[in-house]
N, C-alpha and C positions, 0 to 999 in steps of 0.2 A: 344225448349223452355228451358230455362235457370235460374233458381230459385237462387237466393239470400238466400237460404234458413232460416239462420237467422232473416234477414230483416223480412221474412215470419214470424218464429212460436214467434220471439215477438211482434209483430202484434196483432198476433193471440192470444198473452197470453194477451193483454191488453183491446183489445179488444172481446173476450168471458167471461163471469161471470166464477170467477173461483167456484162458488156453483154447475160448472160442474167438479163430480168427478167419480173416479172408485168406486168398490162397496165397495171395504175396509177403501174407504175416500180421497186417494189421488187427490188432482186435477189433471185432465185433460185438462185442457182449449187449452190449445197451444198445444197438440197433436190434438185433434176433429177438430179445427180454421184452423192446416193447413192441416188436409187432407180435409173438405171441400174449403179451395182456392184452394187446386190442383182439386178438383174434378171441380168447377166452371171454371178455368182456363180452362183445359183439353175441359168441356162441349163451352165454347166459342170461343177458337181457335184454339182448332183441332188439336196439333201438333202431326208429326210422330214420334219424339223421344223428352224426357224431360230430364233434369238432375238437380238433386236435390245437388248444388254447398254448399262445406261446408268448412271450416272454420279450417281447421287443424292446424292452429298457428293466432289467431283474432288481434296477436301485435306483427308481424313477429321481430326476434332481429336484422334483416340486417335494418329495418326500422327505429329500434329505435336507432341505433348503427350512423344512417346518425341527427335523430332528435330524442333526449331524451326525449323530449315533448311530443312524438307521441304518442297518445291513452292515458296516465300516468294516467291523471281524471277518467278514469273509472276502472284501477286496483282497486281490491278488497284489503283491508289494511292488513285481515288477514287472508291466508288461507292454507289445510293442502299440496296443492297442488305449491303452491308457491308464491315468490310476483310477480308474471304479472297473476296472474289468473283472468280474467274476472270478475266484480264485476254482480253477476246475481240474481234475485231473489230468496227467499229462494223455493219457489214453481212453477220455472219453471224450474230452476238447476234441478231435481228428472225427469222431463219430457223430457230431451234430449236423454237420451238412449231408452226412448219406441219410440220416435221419431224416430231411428236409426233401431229398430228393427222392425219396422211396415213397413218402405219403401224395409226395406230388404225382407220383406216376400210379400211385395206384389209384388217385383221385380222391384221399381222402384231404377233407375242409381242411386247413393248416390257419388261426387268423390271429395276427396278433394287431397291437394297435402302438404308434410311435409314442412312448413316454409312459407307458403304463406295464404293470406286469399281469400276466395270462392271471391272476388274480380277477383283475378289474377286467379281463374280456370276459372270464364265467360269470361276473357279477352283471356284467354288463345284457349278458345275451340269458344269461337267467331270469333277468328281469323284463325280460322281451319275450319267452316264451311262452304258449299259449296252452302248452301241455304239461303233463311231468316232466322233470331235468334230474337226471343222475350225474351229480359232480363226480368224479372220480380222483380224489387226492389224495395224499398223504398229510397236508396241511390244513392244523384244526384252524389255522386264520377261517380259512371258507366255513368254516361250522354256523356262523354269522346268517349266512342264506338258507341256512334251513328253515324251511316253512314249510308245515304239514297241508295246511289251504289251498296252497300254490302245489300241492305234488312236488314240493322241491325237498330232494335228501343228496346225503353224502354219502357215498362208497369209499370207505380208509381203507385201505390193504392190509393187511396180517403180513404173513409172508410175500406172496406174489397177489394175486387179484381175484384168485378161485374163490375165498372167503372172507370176502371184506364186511368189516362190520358196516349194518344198514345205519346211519345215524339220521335220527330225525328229531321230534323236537323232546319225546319221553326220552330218549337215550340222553340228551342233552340235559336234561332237566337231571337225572338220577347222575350224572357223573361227575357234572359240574355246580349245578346248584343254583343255575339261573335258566331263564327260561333263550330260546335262540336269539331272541330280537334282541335282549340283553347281554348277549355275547361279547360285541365289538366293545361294550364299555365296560365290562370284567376284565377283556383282557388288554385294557387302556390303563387299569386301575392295577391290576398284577402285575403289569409289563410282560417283557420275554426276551430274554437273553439272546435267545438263537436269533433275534432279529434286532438284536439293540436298543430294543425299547426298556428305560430303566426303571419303569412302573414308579410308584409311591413307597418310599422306602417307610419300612416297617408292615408293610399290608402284603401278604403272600394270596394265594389262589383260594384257601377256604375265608378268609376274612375279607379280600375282595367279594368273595362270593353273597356273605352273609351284608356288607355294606349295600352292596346293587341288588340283593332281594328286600330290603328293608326300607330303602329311600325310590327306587325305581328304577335310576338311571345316574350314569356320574352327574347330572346335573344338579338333583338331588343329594347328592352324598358330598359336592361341594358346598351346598345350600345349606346342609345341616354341617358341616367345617366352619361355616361363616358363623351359626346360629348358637351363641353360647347355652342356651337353653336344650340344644339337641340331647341326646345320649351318648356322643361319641366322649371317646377316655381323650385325655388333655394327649397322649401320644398318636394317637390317630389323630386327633382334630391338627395337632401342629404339624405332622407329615403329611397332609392333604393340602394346605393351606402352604407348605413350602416348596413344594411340589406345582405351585400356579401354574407358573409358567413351560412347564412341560403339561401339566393338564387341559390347558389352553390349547393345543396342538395337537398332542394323541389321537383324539376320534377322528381326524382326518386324516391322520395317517393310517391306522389301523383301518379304517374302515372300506371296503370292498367298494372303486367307484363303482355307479349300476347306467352310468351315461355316457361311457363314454364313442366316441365317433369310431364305427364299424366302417370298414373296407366290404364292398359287396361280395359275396361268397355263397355257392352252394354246399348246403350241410348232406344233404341226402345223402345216406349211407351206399356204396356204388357197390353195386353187383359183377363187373367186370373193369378192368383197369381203366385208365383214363389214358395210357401212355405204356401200348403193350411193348412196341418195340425199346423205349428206356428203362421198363421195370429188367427188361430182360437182361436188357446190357449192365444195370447196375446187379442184379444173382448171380450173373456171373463174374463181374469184377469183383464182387464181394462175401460169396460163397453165400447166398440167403437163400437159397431154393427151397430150404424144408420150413423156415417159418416165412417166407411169401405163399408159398405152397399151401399150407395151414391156414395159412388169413386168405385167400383168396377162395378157397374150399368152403369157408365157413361165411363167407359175402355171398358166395353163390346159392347157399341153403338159406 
């Protein structure tokens, strides 16, 4: 199992009342929220190793160096850390190091990797597993890795994590209209706002859709932009063909790395803490006793 972990603890901060707090007043919300989804998780599918995928660069510079656009909307305007720092809430930003240090002590895998985002660690250790992998995210970017072959699917959340839709590659195919491996180049060719990619203007999600089942691949649906004889209408052929030089670029952006360089790390899912005397001292610094309680109870079954 494969956590998004981000995706997870804001989630988790938006949805828990942040009136949950430690004892001194800090809130909690998004530390409590994701150790009960890990614990719920854990309790409904069992896995033998987890790893809690993290985010060691959220706007890698190779990314932005191909698309300047890329992420920009949510850079923070000013901060003492620099200008690509994450723009984060004021009272969830203070909860990412207990987050850090709560998984440490209870021994669960935490890996990220320098210049890439917990994206490209799931892509990465998805493509190195030898079993099933349940993604766990809120981001359809990962929908990309779904492979039915490989036992690789996505767990999206609904509400919290008790019901997350199973996405695999029939979900895939009825919702969006392309099959998974054609994913990263639909949503190359539709772009996405939430991430500053400014797609092909005039081609939206069902016309991207219908372009990349017709030709195969953007490579193909540039082929037929070049090919006056194709079927494309003179307004799609001339927005794909203006569009070059952003389509030049896109699939390396968008696309999930599957190589890149892992730090060594045990996944096994841990049955008892790794670091009883710090989990201790951080529950009681930080009021977590009934979801450490919880996720420890459900490691041990």
């Amino acid at each position: 199992m494969l956590l998004d972990t981000a995706s997870l603890y804001f989630r988790a901060y938006f949805g828990v009342p942040d009136s949950v707090k430690a004892p001194d007043g800090t809130p909690v919300n998004a530390v409590r929220g994701l150790l009960d989804f890990i614990a719920r998780l854990v309790q409904d599918h069992r896995p033998d190793e987890l790893v809690a995928c993290w985010d060691e660069d959220w706007r890698p510079q190779w990314r932005v160096d191909l698309i300047p656009s890329y992420k920009a909307h949510r850079v923070a305007e000013e901060t003492p850390a620099g200008p690509d720092e994450e723009e984060i809430p004021d009272t969830l930003a203070p909860q990412v190091p207990i987050i850090e240090a709560v998984l440490a002590a209870l021994g669960i895998a935490r890996v990220g990797a320098e210049g890439y985002e917990a994206d490209d660690v799931i892509g990465t250790l998805a493509a190195r597993a030898k079993g099933p992998v349940d993604i766990v995210t809120g981001d359809r970017d990962l929908f990309q890795l779904v492979d039915d072959a490989r036992e690789v699917r996505v767990l999206f959340p609904r509400k919290g994590v008790g019901d997350p839709d199973l996405v695999d590659e029939e979900l895939i195919r009825e919702k969006y209209g392309v099959a998974a491996g054609q994913y990263a180049d639909f949503a190359a060719l539709r772009g996405d706002a939430s991430d500053g990619l400014p797609g092909v203007k005039g081609i939206g999600e069902k016309t991207a859709a219908q372009l990349i089942t017709e030709y195969g691949d953007l490579a193909g649906v540039r082929a037929a932009a070049a090919d006056p004889r194709s079927r494309l209408t003179p307004a799609k052929r001339r927005g794909i063909v203006e569009a070059a030089a952003y389509l030049d670029v896109a699939p390396k952006v968008v696309r999930v790395a599957d190589d890149v360089p892992m730090p060594d790390f045990d996944a096994t899912l841990p049955v008892a803490p790794a670091d009883p005397e710090l989990l201790e001292a951080l529950v009681a610094r930080w009021g977590l006793g009934g979801a450490v309680g919880r996720l420890l109870t459900t490691l041990r079954r």
